[in-house]
C-alpha positions in Angstrom: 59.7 46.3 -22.6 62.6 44.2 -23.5 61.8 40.5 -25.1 63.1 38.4 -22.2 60.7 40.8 -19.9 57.9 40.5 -22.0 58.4 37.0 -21.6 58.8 36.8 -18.1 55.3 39.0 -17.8 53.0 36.8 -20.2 54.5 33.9 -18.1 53.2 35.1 -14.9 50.3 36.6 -16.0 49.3 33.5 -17.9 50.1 31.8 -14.7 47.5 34.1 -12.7 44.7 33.9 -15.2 45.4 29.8 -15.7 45.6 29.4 -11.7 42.3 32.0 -11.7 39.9 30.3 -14.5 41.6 27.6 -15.4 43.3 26.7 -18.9 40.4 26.1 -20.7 39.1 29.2 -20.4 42.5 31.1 -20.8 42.7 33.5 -24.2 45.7 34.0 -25.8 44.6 38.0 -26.5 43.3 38.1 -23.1 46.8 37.2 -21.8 48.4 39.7 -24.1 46.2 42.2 -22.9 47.1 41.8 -19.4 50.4 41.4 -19.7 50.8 44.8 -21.8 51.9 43.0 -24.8 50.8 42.8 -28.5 49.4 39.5 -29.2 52.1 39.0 -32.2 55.1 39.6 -28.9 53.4 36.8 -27.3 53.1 34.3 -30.1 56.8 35.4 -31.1 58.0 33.9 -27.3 55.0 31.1 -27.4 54.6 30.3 -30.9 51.9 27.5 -30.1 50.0 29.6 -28.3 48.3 28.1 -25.4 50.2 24.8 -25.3 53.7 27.0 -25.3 53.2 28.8 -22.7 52.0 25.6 -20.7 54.8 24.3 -21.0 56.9 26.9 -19.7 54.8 27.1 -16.7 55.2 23.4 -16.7 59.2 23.7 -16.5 58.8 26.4 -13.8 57.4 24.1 -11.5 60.1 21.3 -12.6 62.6 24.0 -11.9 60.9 24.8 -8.1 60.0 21.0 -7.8 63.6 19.5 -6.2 63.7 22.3 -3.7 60.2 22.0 -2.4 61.0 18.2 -2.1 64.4 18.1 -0.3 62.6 21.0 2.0 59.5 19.0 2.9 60.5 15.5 3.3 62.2 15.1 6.5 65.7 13.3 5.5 66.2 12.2 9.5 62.7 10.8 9.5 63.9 8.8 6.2 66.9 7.7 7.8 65.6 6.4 10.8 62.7 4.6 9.1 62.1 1.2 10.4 61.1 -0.3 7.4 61.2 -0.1 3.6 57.8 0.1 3.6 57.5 3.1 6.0 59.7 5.0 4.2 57.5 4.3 1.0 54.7 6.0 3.2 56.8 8.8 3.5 58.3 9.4 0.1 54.4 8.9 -1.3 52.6 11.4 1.2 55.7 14.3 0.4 55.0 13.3 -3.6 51.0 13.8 -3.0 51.3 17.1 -1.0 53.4 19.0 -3.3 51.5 17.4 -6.8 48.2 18.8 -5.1 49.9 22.1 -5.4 50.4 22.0 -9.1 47.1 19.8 -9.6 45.5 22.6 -12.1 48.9 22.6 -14.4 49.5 18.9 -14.1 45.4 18.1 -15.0 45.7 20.9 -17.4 49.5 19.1 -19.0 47.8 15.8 -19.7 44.4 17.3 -21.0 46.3 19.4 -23.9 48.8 16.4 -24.3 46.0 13.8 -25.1 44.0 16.6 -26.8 46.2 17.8 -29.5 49.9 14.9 -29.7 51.0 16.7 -32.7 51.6 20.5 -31.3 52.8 18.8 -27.7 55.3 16.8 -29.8 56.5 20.3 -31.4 56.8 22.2 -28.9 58.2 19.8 -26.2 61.0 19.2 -28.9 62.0 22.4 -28.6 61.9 23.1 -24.6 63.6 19.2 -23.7 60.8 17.7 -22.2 62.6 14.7 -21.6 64.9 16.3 -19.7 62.4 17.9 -17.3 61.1 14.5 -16.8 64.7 13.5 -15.7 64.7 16.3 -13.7 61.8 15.2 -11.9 62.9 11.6 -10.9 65.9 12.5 -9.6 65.3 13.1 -6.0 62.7 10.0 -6.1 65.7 8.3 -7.5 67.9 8.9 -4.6 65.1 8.7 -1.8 64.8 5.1 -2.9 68.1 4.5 -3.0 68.5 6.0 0.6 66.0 3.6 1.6 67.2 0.3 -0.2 70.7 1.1 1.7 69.2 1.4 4.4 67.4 -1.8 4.5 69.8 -4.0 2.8 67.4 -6.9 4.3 64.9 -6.3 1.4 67.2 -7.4 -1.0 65.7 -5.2 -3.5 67.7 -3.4 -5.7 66.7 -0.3 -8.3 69.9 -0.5 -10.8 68.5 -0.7 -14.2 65.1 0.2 -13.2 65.4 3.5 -12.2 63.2 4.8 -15.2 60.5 2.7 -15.3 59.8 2.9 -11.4 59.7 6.5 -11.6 57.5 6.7 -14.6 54.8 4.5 -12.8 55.0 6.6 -9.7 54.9 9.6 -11.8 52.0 8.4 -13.9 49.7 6.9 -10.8 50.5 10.3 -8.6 49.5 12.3 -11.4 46.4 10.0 -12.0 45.4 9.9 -8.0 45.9 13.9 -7.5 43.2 14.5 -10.6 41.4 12.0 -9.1 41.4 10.9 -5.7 38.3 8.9 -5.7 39.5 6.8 -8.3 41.5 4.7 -5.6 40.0 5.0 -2.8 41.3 6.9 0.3 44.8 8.3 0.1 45.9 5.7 2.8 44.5 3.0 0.2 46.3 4.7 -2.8 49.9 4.6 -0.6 49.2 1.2 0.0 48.8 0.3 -3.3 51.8 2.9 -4.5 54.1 0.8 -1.9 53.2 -2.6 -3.0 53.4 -1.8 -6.7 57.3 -0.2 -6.1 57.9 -3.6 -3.6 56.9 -5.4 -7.0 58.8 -3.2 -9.3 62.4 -3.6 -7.4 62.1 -7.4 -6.7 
């Protein structure tokens, strides 16, 4: 089996067995083991163990994320919102459906992050974690600039403040799919997500 396959196969089997049992009870043998690898194969593609291979499955999903996005929010429906704040609605309820999807890895992300800062800081060094995060805001980014064009009455404007309006939607949707009853209903948590962007671009 050649590296880059091996890779590929601890990848989806770790995906499998994370998806199956969730990443607290994953085992780096186990997933060597079912992947038909030697354990020292798998730590010389994921040389943090665990947390590596997390990641990766993490920058899967970024890669995956803009497609599923662009497919499922409905761009005519944007464009013939009839406010700024109905588009909001929209943008939030596409962002919540497709984090539910990935709520294991997302939950699993922050766990191991707040867990164990110095190995995240290593290994998200060496596979541009900051650059997946930019990655990720980009569609929001142009959604909201769709929708600030298109209701030039708001006078709102998101030049400058791209970054920190997509962190807090990042952060609070990550939060709110962990943990929905933290905020209430998801109508409740749009309506808060709305108000807090109005506040942001003022």
């Amino acid at each position: 089996m050649r590296e880059s396959k091996a890779k590929k196969k601890i990848l989806q089997t770790a995906d499998e067995m994370f998806r199956r049992v969730g990443y607290a009870s994953l085992n780096v043998n186990e997933i060597a083991h079912d992947a038909g690898v030697s354990v020292g194969t798998l730590y010389y593609h994921f040389p943090e163990g665990k947390i590596s291979i997390l990641i990766e499955v993490r920058g899967q999903i970024a890669d995956h994320y803009v497609k599923r996005f662009a497919e499922r929010l409905d761009t005519e429906r944007l464009r013939g919102t009839a406010s700024l704040n109905e588009g909001l609605e929209l943008l939030f309820e596409t962002l919540i459906e497709i984090h539910r999807e990935e709520r294991l890895v997302l939950a699993a992300m922050e766990s191991e992050v707040l867990s164990n800062l110095v190995a995240y800081d290593r290994v998200a060094e060496s596979v541009a974690v900051e650059d997946m995060m930019k990655s990720d805001a980009g569609p929001v980014t142009r959604v909201l600039e769709t929708l600030l064009e298109r209701h030039p009455e708001e006078a709102f404007s998101l030049i400058g403040r791209e970054a920190r309006v997509n962190k807090v939607i990042d952060v609070l949707m990550h939060r709110f799919v962990y943990s929905e009853s933290t905020f209430g209903s998801e109508p409740e948590f749009i309506d808060m997500m709305t108000k807090i962007v109005r506040a942001l671009l003022e």
